[in-house]
C-alpha positions in Angstrom: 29.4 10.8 -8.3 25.9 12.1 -6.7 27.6 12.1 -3.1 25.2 14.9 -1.2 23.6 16.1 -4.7 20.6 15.9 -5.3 19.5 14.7 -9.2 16.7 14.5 -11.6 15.8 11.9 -14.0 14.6 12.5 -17.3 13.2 9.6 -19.3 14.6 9.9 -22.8 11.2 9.0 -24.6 9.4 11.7 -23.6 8.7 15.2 -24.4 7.5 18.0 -22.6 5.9 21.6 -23.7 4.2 24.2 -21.0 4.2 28.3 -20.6 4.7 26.8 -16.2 7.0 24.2 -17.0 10.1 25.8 -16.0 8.2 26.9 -12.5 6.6 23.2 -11.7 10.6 22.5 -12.8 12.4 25.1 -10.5 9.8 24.4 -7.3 10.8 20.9 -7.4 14.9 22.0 -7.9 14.5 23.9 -4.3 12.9 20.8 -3.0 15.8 20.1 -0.2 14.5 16.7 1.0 12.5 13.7 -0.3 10.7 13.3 -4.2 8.8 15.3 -6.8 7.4 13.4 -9.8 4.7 14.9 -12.2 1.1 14.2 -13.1 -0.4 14.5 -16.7 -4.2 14.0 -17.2 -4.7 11.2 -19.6 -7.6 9.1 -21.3 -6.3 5.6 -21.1 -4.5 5.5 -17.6 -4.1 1.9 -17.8 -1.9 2.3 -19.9 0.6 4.2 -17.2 2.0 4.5 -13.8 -1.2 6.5 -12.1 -1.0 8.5 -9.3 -4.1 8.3 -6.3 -4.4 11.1 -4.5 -5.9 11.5 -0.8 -9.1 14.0 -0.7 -7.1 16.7 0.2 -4.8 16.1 -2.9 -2.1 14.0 -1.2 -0.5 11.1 -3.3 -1.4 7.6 -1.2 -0.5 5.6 -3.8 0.6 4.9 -7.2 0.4 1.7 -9.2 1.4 0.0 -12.4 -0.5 -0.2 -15.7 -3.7 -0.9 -13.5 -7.1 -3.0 -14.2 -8.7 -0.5 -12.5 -7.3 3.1 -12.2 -8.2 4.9 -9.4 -7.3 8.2 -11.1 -6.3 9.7 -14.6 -3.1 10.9 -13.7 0.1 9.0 -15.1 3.1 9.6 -13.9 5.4 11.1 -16.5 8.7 10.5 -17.0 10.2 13.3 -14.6 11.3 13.0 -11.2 13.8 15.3 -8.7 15.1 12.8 -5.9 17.0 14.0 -2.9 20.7 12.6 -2.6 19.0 9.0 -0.8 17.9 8.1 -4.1 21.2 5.9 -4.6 20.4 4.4 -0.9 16.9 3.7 -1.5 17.9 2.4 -4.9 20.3 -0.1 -3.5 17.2 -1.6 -1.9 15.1 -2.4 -4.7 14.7 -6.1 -6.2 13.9 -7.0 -9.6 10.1 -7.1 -10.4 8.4 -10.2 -12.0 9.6 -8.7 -15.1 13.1 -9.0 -14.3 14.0 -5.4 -13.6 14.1 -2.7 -11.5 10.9 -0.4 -11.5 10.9 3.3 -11.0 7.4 3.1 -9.2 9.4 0.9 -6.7 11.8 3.8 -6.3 9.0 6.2 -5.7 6.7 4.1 -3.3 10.0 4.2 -0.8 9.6 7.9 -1.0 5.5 7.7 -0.6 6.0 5.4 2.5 8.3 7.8 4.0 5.4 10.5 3.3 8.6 12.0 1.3 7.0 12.2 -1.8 5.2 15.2 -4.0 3.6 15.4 -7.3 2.9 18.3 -9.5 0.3 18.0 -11.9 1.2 19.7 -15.1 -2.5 21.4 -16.2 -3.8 22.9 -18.8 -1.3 25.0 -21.6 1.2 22.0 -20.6 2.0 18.5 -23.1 3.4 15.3 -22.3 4.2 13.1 -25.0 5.4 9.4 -24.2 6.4 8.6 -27.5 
């Protein structure tokens, strides 16, 4: 049913507040081509997907839950994905966990140097609950 459209996916655990919300929300809407996911500063990043960014604020990579984060941004659970998502979805195999990982997903889109991230700042919340 996506066809040409492109779609966002919402996690339904989690919650979002922020006076810019709806502007980080309608920038990444206009976004014609490629992926937009969303940053939130957090204390315990280990516990998240976290987003490393290039010194001139470029996401090079993002990993899972890691030992050793190389930032403090997770990744939240908000992404806009051009209509390829269902191609580049297709392509994904089941992690050692047995399923199919959204960080996969999004490191198709990074290697393609078709992926953005916003980082929702200060007056914004992100709750994973």
């Amino acid at each position: 049913f996506i066809q040409e459209d492109n779609v966002t996916l919402i996690l339904g655990d989690n919650l979002f507040y922020g006076n810019d919300l709806t502007s980080y929300l309608e920038k990444a809407y206009k976004q014609k081509e490629g992926a937009t996911l969303f940053g939130y500063q957090v204390n315990d990043p280990e516990r998240y997907g976290v987003i490393e960014f290039s010194s001139n604020n470029q996401v090079i990579n993002i990993v899972e839950k890691p030992e050793n984060p190389k930032s403090n941004y997770a990744v939240t659970g908000i992404y806009f994905y051009d209509h390829k998502v269902i191609e580049y979805a297709k392509s994904l195999e089941k992690s050692s966990r047995g399923e199919y990982e959204i960080t996969d997903l999004n490191k198709i889109y990074l290697e393609k140097d078709l992926l953005k991230a916003e980082i929702l700042g200060r007056g914004s919340a992100w709750f994973d609950t």
